[in-house]
C-alpha positions in Angstrom: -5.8 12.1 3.5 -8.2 10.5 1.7 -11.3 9.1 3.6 -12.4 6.1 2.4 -14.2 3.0 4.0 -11.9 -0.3 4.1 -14.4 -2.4 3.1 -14.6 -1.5 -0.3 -13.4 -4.3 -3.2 -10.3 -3.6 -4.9 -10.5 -3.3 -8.8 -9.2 -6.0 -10.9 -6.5 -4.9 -13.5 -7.3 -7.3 -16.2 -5.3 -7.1 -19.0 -5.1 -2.8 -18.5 -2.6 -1.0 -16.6 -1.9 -1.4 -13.4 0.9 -0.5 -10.3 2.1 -2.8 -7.7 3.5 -0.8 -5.0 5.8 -2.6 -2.6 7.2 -0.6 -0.1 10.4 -1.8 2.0 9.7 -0.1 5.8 10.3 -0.9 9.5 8.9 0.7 12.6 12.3 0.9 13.8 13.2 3.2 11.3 12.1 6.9 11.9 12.0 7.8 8.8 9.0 5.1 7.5 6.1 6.5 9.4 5.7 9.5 6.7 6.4 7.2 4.0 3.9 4.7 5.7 1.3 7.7 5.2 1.8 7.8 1.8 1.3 3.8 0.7 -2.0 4.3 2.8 -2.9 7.7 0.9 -2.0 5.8 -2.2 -4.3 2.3 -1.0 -7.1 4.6 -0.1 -7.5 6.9 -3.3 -7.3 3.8 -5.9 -9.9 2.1 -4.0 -12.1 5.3 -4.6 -11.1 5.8 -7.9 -11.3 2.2 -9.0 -8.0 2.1 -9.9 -5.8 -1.0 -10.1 -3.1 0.2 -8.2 -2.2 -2.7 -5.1 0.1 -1.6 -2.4 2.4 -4.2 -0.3 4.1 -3.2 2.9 7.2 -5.6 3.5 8.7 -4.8 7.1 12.1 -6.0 7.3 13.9 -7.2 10.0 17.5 -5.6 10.1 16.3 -2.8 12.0 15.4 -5.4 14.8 18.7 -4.9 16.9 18.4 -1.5 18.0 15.8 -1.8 20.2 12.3 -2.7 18.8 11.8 -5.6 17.0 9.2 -5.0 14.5 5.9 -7.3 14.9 5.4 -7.3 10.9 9.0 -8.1 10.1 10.4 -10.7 8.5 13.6 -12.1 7.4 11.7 -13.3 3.9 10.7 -9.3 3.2 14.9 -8.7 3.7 15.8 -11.3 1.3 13.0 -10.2 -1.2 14.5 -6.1 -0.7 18.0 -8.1 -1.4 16.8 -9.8 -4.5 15.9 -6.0 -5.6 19.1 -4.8 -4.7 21.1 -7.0 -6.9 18.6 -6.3 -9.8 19.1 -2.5 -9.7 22.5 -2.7 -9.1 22.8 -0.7 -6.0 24.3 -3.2 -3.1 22.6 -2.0 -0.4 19.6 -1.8 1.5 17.9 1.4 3.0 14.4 2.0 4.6 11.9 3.5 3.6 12.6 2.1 0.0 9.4 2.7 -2.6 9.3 0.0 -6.3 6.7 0.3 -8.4 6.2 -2.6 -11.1 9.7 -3.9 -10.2 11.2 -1.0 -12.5 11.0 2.0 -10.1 12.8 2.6 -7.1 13.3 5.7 -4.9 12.6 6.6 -1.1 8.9 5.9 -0.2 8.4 9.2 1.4 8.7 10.6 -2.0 5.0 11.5 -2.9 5.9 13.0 -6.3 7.9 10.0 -7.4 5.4 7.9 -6.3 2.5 9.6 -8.3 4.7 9.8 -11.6 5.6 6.5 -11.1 2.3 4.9 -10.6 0.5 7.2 -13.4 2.9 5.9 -16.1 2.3 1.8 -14.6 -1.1 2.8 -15.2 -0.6 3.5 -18.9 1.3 0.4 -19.6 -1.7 -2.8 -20.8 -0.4 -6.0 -18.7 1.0 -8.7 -20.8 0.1 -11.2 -18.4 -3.3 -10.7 -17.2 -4.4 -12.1 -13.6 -7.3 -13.1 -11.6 -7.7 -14.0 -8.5 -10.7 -15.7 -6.3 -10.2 -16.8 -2.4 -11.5 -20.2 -2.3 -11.6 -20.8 1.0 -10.4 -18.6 4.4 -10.4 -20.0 7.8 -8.1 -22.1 10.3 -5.3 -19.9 9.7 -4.9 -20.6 5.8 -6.0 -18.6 3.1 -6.5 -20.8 -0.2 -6.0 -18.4 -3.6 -7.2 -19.7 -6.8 -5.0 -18.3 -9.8 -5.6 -17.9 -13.3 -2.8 -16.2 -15.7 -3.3 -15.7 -19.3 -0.5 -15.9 -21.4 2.3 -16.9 -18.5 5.5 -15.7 -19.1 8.3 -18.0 -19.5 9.8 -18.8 -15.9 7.0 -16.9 -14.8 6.8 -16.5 -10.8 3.3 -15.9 -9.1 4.1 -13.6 -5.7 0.7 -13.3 -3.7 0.7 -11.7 -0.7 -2.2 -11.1 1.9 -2.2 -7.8 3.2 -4.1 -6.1 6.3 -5.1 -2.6 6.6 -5.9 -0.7 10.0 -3.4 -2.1 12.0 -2.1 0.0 15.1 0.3 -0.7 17.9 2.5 1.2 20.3 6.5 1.4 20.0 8.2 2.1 23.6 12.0 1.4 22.3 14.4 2.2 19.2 14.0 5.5 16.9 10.0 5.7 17.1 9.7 5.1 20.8 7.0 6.5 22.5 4.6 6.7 19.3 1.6 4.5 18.3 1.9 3.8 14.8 -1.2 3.0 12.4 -0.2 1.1 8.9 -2.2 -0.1 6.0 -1.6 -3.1 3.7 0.6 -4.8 5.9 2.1 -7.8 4.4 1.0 -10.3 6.7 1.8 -13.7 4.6 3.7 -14.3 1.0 4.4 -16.6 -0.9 6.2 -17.3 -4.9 5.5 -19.9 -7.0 6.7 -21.1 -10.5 3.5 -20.8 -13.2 3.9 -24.0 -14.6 0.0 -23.6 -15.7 -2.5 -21.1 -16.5 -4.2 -21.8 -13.3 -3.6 -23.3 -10.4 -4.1 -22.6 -6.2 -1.8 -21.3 -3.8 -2.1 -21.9 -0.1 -1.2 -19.1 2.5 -0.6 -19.8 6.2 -1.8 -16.6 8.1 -1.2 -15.2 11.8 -4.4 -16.0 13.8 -5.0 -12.4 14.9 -5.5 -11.8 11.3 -8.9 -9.5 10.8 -10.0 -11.1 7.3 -12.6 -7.8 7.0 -9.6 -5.9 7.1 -7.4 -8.2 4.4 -7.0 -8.8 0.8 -5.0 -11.0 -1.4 -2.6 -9.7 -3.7 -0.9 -11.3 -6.8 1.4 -10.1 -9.3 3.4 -11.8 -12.2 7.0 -11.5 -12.9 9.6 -13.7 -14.4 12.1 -15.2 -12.6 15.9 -13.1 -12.8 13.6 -9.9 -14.0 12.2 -7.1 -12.5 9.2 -5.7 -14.3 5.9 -6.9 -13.1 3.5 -8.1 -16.2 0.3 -8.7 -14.4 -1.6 -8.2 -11.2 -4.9 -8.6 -9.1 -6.1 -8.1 -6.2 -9.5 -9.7 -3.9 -10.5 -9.1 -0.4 -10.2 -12.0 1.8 -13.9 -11.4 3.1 -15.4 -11.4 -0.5 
């Protein structure tokens, strides 16, 4: 694995390629850790190759009832995973589940799926270029100003804030008696309808958050599709 220090600044995408990882996962489930492995491999190597490549890691909670209920979960990652499953058609919902730029899915342990499918994101230009600047970060709220050229039609603006170097110990359910380590942890998201070019969103985040440790991510997709047309990403501390 890649060693690289977490405090260095994502790249912007601008209106170039980019991949927006999101990765569907639970520490209930024993198969995630390895797949967990990979997002971080995949966060760690775009940071040192400047690439615009943003990884989300969206714990979901129907893995809560047998035994560990997962810290990170959340029943708005589920619905989000849902929302996926009725777009690709499959009806039904599995851990760990990998989609790149809303077009790609497969099992996030895959590391050669994951690779092909971020190197061909990477050649497509975004039609909706992003950027992003954290306007203010304190109290528990993160404040994200946004500006998108050429919106979509019912575009929606996901941004996410994401935490990296977060460990804990599991005593119950299929991982018990391991201490886990995850990167990019969705910590707080949000969607909002792009009825400008620009605008600020406002993010309520969990006091224990480490903001060193954090960044915001956005990405642009419109509303009943999949594919993602723009993204950016900026660390909280910045």
């Amino acid at each position: 694995m890649t060693d690289l220090s977490p405090t260095g600044s994502p790249p912007q995408a601008g209106d170039g390629g980019f991949a927006v990882v999101e990765m569907f996962t639970s520490q209930g489930c024993e198969s995630c850790p390895p797949a967990e492995e990979v997002l971080t491999e995949i966060e760690r190597d775009a940071r040192r190759r400047g690439e615009p490549v943003f990884a989300l890691g969206f714990h979901v909670d129907y893995w809560d009832h047998l035994g560990w209920p997962d810290p990170y979960a959340a029943a708005a990652y589920t619905a989000r995973q849902e929302a996926y499953a009725r777009a690709f058609g499959t009806g039904h919902l599995y851990t760990p589940q990998m989609v790149v730029n809303g077009t790609a899915e497969f099992v996030g342990s895959d590391r050669r799926r994951a690779a092909d499918a971020i190197t061909s994101a990477l050649s497509a230009a975004a039609t909706a270029p992003l950027a992003l600047t954290v306007g203010n970060a304190g109290g528990g709220h993160v404040a994200v100003d946004y500006r998108v050229d050429r919106p979509p039609a019912r575009g929606m603006l996901h941004v996410a804030v994401v935490e990296r170097g977060l460990e804990n110990d599991v005593p119950r359910g299929e991982n018990a008696g391991r201490r886990l380590r995850q990167d990019n942890v969705v910590r707080a998201f949000t969607s909002v309808g792009l009825n400008a070019e620009e605008g600020r969103v406002e993010l309520s985040v969990p006091p224990d958050l480490d903001p060193a440790q954090a960044s915001v991510i956005g990405y642009v997709q419109q509303e009943g599709e999949r594919a993602v047309v723009g993204a950016a990403a900026v660390d909280v501390s910045a």
